[in-house]
Every structure is written in C-alpha cells, then in structure tokens.
N, C-alpha and C positions, 0 to 999 in steps of 0.2 A: 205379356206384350209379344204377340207373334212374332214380329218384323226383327223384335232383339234375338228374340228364341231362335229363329232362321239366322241369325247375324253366327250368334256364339255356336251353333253348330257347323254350318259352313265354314269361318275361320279359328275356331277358337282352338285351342291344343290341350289337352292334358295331359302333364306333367306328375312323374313323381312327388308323390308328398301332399294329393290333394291340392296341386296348383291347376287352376285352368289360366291359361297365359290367353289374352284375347289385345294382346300389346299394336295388332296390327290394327285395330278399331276403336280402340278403348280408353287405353290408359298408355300410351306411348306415341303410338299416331294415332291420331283422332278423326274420324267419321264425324265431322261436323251434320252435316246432313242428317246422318244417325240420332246425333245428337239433339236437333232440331226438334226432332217425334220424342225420344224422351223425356226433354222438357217441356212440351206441349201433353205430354203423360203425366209427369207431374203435376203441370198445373189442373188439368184433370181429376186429378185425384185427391186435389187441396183445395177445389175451386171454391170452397165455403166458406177458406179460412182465411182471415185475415193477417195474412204473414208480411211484416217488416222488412226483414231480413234473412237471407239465405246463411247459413252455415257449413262451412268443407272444414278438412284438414291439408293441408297441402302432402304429397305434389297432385296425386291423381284426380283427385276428388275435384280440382279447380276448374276445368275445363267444362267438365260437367253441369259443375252448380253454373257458372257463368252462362252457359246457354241455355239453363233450365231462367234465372233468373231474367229472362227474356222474356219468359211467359209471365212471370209474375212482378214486371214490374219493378225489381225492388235492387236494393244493393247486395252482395256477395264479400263478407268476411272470409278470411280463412287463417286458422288458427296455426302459428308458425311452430315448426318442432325445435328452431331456436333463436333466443332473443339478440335482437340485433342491435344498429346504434339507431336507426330507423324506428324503430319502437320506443319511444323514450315516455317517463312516468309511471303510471302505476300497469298495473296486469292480472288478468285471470292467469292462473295453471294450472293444469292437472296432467296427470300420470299418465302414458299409454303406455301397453305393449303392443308394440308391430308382428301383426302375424305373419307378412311376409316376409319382413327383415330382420326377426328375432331377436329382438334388443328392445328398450323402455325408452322414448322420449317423452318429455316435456312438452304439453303445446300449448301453447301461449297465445292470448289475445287481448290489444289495450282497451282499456276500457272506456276509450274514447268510441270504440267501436260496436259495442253491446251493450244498451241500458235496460235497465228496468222493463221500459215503457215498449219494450220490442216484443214482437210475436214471431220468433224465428223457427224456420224448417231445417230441419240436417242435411243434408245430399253428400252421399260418396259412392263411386265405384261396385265396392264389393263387401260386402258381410259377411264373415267368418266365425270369428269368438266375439263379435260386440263391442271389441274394446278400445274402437275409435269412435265408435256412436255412442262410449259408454260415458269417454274422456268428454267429445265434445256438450254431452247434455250437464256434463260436469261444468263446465264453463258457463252455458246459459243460466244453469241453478244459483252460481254465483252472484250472476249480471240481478240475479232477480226477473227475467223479463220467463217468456211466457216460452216452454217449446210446447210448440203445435204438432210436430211431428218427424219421422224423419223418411229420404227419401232412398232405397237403395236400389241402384242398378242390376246387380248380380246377386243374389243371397245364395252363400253356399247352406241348400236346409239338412244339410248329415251333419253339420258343424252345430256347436252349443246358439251360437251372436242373436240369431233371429230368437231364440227361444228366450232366452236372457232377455231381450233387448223389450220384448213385448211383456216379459213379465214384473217388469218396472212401470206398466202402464202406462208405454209411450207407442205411438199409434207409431207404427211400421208398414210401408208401402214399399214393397219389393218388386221390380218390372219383372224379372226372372227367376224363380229360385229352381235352383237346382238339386236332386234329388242325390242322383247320384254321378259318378264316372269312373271311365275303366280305363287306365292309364294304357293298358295292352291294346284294345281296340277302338282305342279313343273315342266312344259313347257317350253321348252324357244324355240323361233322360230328366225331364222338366218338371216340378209338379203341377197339375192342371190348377187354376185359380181363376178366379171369380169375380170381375172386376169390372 
C-alpha cells in the first residue's frame, strides 16, 4: 500500500532493537484518515469473505480494527490482556508474549462475544514474532467459529511472525512489510508485493 509505505518513511523512526516507532500516526496518535484507506484496503482484500466479526488485541490494534470494521460492516471484539469485573462468566484464554513489552499476557475473550457460527478476521498494527496473531487465532479455534484471515498493517519480514503465521495456513494480508532498517541512517526499505 503506497500511501502507508510513504506514511512510515516520512514519519516513522527507527529505533534500537528493531523497533520502528510510527506512534505519531499509528498506534498512539492516530491518522484517522490514514486509517480510513486501510480499512477500505482491508476490505479490499477480504471482499469475498464472509466475515462476522473483526478481531484485535488491545491497546493498538483497536483503533485500527474499528475503522477497518467500517468497511465491513460488522462488530470489533478485542481480546482484554486482563480479566476484569466487566467480563463476568465464562472465557477464551490463551498465552501471549509481547514482543514490544517483553513480558507473557493473558488475553481473554467472553464467550458471549465469539461463537461457533462466526467467520472472524484478525487486525493489528504490527507483525513481528506472530505471537499475538498466534494467541488470538488461539481464541477463535476455541470459539469453534471460522478464522478467514488476518489483517496486518506493518509486517516486520526479517522477523520469524509472517513466516510462522502463514505456515499454519492462515491467509495473512500485510499492507506493508518491511524488509529491512538501519537504525544509524534511518532507512527502511519495503518489500515489493503484489496486490
């Protein structure tokens, strides 16, 4: 997607540690408008499927799927990384580890909110090691309902997530993957895709 690939070069930064920080557009303050065209890209790229339901992880991931789910129509779950008194009954959970914040949460989803009968898409931010697309496909297996696919924004592709995530035979739509970056002269080079 051009218009992101010009977005995350113009403002994005990288950082030590394989971070690319893109907080002024992304995932802190948000480019509604930006947003607008990737979920209008999404639906694009799903336009066959019959999706239910959207799927995030909280926090970043929300903003996203919310105005992606604008194109398609449908409601937006997002799976909390802790049980509150607001969730009450029964629940999905499964394991994540947070690649940005280095630690294992819990995320949770009532199962008021995911059946069977659902044909849900994933949406988050950024793709790294896989292991919140890994968590949440974890949760729809549970519900029993149907994942159709999932949808990522950012895919770091030097990172294992995208490789992992497609080799479990779940259709992955990346608007950008990123190839590589040079934290010293803050580069980041795209790979070309076919869409």
């Amino acid at each position: 997607m051009q218009l992101l690939e010009e977005r995350i070069r113009k403002d994005g930064i990288v950082k030590e540690g394989n971070v690319l920080k893109v907080d002024s557009f992304l995932n802190h303050q948000m480019d509604i408008r930006l947003f607008e065209e990737i979920g209008r890209e999404f639906k694009r790229r799903f336009r066959d499927e019959e999706i239910t339901k959207i799927l995030t992880i909280e926090a970043s991931g929300i903003g996203i799927a919310c105005i992606a789910a604008q194109s398609f129509h449908v409601p937006v779950v997002f799976a909390k990384k802790t049980k509150t008194k607001n969730i009450a009954g029964d629940v999905y959970v499964s394991r994540v580890e947070s690649y940005t914040h280095g630690r294992i949460y819990e995320i949770i989803v009532s199962k008021d909110f995911l059946k069977q009968e659902d044909r849900v898409l994933l949406i988050d931010d950024f793709l790294a090691n896989g292991k919140a697309l890994e968590g949440l496909a974890d949760l729809v297996h549970q519900a029993g309902a149907d994942l159709v696919g999932a949808g990522v924004v950012i895919e770091k592709g030097f990172q294992p997530g995208g490789e992992i995530i497609r080799s479990k035979g779940i259709r992955l739509e990346s608007l950008a993957i990123v190839d590589a970056m040079d934290e010293k002269t803050g580069e980041i080079r795209f790979r070309d895709q076919e869409n």
